[in-house]
MDAnalysis code that builds the backbone (N, CA, C; Angstrom):
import MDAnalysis as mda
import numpy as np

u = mda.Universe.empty(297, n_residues=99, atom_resindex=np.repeat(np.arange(99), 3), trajectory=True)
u.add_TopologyAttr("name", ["N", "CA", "C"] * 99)
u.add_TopologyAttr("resid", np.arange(1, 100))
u.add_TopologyAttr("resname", ["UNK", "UNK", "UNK", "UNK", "UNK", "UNK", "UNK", "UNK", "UNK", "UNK", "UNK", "UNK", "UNK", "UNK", "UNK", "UNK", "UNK", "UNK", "UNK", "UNK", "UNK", "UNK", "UNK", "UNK", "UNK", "UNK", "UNK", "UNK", "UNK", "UNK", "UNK", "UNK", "UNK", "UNK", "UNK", "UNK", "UNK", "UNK", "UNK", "UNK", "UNK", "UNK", "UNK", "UNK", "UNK", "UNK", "UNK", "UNK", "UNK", "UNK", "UNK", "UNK", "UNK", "UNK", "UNK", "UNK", "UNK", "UNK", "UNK", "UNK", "UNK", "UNK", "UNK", "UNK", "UNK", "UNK", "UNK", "UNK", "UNK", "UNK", "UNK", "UNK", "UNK", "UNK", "UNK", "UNK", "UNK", "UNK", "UNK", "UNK", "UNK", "UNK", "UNK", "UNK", "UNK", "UNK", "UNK", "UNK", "UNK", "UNK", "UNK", "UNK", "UNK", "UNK", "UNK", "UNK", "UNK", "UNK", "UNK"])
u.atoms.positions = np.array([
    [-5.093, 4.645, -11.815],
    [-5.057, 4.315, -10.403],
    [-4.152, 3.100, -10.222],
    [-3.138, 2.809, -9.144],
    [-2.513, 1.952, -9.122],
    [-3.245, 0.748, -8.237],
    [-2.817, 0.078, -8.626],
    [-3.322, -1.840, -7.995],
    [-1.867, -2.210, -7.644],
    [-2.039, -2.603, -6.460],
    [-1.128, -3.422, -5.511],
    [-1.553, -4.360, -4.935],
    [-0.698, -5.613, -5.601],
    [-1.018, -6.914, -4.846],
    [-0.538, -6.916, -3.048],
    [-1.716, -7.414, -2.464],
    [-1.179, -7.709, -1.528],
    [-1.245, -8.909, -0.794],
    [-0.690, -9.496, 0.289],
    [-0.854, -10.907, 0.801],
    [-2.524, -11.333, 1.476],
    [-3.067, -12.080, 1.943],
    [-4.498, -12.111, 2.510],
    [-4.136, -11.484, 3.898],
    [-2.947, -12.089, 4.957],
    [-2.388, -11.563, 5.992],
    [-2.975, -9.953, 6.257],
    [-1.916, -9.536, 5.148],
    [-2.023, -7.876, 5.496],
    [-3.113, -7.481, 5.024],
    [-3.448, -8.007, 4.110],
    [-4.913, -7.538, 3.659],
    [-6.319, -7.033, 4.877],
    [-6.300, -8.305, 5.618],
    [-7.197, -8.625, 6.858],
    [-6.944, -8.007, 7.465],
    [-5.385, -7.658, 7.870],
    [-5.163, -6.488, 8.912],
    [-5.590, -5.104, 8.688],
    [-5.481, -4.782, 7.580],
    [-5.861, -3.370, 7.372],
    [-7.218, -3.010, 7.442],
    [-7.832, -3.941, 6.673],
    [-9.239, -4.335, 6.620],
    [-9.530, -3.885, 8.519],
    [-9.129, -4.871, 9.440],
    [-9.858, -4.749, 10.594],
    [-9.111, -3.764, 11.220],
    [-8.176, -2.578, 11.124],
    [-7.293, -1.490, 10.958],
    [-6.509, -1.648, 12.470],
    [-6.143, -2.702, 12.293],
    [-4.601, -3.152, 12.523],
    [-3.493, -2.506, 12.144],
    [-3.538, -3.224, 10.715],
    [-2.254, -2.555, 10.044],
    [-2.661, -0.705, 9.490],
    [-1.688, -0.123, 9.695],
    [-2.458, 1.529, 9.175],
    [-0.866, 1.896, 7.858],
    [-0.304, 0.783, 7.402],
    [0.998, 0.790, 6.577],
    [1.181, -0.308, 5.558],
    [1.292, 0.146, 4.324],
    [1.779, -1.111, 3.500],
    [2.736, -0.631, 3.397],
    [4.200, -1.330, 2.425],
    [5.567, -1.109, 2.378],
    [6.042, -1.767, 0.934],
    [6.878, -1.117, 0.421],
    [7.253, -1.488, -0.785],
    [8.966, -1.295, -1.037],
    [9.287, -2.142, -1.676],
    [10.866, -2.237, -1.995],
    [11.231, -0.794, -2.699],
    [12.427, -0.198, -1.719],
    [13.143, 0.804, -2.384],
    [13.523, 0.413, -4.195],
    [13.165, 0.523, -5.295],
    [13.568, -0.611, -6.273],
    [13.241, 0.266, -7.593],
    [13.683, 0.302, -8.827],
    [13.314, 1.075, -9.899],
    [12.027, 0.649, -10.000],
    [11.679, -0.508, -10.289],
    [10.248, -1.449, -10.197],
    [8.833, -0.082, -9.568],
    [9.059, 0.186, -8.654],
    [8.612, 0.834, -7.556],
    [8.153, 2.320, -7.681],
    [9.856, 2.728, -7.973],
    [10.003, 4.092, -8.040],
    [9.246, 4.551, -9.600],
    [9.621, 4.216, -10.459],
    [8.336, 4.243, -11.887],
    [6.980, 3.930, -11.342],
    [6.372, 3.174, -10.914],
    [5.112, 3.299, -10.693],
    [4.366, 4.240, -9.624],
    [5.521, 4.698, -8.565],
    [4.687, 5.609, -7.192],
    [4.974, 7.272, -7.941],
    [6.311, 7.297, -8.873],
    [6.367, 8.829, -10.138],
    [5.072, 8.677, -10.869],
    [4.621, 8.121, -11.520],
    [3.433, 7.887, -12.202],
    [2.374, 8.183, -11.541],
    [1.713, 7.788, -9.987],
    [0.634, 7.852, -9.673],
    [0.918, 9.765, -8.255],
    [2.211, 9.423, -8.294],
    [2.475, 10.354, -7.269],
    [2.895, 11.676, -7.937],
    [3.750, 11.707, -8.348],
    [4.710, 12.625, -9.135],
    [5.953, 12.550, -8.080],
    [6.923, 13.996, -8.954],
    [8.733, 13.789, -8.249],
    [7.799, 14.246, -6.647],
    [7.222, 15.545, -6.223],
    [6.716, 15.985, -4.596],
    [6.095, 15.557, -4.305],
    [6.200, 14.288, -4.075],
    [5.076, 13.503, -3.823],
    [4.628, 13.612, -2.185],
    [5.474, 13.910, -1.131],
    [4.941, 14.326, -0.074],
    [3.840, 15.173, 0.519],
    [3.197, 14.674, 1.381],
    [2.013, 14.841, 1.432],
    [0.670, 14.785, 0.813],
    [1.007, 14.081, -0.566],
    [0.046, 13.749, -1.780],
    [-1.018, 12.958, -0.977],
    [-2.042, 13.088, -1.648],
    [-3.111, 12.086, -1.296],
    [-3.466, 11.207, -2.285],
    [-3.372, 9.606, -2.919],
    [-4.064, 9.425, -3.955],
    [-5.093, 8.378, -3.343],
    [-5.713, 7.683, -4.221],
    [-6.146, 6.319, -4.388],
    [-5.526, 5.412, -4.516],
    [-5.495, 4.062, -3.998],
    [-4.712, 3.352, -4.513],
    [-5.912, 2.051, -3.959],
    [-5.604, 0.842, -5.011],
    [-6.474, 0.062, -4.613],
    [-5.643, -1.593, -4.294],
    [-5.646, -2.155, -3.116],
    [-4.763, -2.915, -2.895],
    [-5.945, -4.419, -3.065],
    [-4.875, -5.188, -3.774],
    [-5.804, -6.914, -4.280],
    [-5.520, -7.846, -3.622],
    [-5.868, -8.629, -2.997],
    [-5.580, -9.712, -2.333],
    [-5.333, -10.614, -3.631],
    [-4.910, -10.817, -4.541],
    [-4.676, -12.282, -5.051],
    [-4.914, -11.226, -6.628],
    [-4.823, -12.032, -7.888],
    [-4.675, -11.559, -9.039],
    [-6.012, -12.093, -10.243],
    [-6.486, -12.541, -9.296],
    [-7.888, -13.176, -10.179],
    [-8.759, -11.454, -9.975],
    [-9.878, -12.010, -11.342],
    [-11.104, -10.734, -11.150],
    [-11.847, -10.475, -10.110],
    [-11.858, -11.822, -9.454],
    [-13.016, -11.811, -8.289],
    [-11.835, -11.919, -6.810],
    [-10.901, -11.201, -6.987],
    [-10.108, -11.387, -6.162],
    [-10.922, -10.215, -4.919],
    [-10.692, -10.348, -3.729],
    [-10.851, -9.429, -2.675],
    [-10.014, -8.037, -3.432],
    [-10.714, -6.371, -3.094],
    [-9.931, -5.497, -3.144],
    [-10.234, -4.651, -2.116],
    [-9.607, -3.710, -1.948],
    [-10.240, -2.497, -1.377],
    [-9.468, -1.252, -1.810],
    [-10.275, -0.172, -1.834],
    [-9.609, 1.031, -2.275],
    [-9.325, 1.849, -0.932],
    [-8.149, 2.372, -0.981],
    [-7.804, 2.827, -0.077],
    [-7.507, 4.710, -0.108],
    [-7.539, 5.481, 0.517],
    [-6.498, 6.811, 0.145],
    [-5.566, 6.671, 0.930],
    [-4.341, 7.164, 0.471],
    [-3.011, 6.659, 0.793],
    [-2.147, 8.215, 0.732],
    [-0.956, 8.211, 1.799],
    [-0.072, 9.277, 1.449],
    [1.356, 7.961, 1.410],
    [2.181, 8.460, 0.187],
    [3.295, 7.560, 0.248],
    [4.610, 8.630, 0.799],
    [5.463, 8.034, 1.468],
    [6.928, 8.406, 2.208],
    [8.117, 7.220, 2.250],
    [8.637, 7.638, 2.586],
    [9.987, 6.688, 2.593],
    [10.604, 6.706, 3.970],
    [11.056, 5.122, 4.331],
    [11.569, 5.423, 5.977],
    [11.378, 3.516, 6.417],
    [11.694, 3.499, 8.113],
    [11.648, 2.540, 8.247],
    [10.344, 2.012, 8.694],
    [10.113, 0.418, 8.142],
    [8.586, -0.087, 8.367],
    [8.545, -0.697, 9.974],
    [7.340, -0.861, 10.253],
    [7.266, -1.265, 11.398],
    [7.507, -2.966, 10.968],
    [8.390, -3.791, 12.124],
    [8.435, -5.072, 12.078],
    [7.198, -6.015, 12.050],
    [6.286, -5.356, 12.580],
    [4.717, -6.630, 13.180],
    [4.005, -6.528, 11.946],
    [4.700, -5.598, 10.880],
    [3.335, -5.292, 9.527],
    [4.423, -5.549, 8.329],
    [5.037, -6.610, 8.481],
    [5.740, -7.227, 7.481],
    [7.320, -6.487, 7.301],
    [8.040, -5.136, 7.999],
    [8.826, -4.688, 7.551],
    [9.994, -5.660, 8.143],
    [11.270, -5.387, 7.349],
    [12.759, -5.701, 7.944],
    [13.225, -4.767, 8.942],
    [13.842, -5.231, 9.756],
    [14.684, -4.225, 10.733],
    [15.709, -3.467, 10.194],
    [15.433, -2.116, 9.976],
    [16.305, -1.551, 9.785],
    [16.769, -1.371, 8.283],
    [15.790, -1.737, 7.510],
    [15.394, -1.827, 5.847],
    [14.547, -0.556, 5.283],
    [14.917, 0.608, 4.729],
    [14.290, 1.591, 4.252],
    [13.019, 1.029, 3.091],
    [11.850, 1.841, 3.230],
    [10.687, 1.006, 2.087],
    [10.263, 2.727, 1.772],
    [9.134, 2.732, 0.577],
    [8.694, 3.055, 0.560],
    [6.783, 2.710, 1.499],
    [6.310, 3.837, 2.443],
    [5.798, 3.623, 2.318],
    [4.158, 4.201, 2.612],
    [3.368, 3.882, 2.363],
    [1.522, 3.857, 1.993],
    [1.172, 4.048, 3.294],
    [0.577, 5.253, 3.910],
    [0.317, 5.348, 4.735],
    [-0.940, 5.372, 4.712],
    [-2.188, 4.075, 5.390],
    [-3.815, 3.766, 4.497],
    [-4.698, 4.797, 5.608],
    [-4.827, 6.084, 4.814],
    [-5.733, 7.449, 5.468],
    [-6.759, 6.526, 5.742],
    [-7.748, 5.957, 5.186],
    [-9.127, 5.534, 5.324],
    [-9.248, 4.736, 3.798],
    [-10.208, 3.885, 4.197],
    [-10.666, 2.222, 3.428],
    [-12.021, 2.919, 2.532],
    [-12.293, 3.653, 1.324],
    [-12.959, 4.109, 0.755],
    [-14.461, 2.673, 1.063],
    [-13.618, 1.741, 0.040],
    [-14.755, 0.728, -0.187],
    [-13.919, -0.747, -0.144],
    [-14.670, -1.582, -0.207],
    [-14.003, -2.934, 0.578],
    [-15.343, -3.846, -1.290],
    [-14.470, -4.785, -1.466],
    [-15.178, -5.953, -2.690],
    [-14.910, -7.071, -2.347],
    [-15.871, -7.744, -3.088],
    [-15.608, -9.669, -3.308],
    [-14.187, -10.219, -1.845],
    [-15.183, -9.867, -1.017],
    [-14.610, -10.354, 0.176],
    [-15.814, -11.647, 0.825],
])
């Protein structure tokens, strides 16, 4: 299952479902880890993915199900204008921790 750090910001937002998008750098970095959890068709996939607020054990997490795509992010949920991302579209918040 993949773990993605994320900021407390976006974290909270999704949490109170604000944000319904995380976003990730077009980047080899990236693309190896979303082949791994996604595969090459990855459209319309559904996985798990569990996003961390911070990198300690007792860090805040929550697990999320996620479909990943590629395209432009919205500006108010951290994206660039006009900057292609991959990205996490958060279906529903399975379970919420050490919050």
């Amino acid at each position: 299952m993949l773990v993605l750090p994320i900021q407390k910001k976006w974290f909270d937002m999704i949490i109170s479902g604000k944000k319904k998008e995380e976003y990730r750098e077009i980047k080899p970095y990236w693309t190896v880890r979303f082949l791994k959890e996604f595969g090459l068709n990855f459209q319309g996939k559904i996985r798990h993915i569990i996003f961390r607020n911070g990198y300690n054990k007792n860090s805040p997490v929550m697990l999320c199900n996620c479909k990943l795509s590629e395209g432009k992010g919205k500006e108010e949920w951290g994206a660039i204008k006009n900057k292609e991302y991959y990205i996490l579209e958060i279906l529903e918040i399975l379970e919420i921790n050490n919050t």
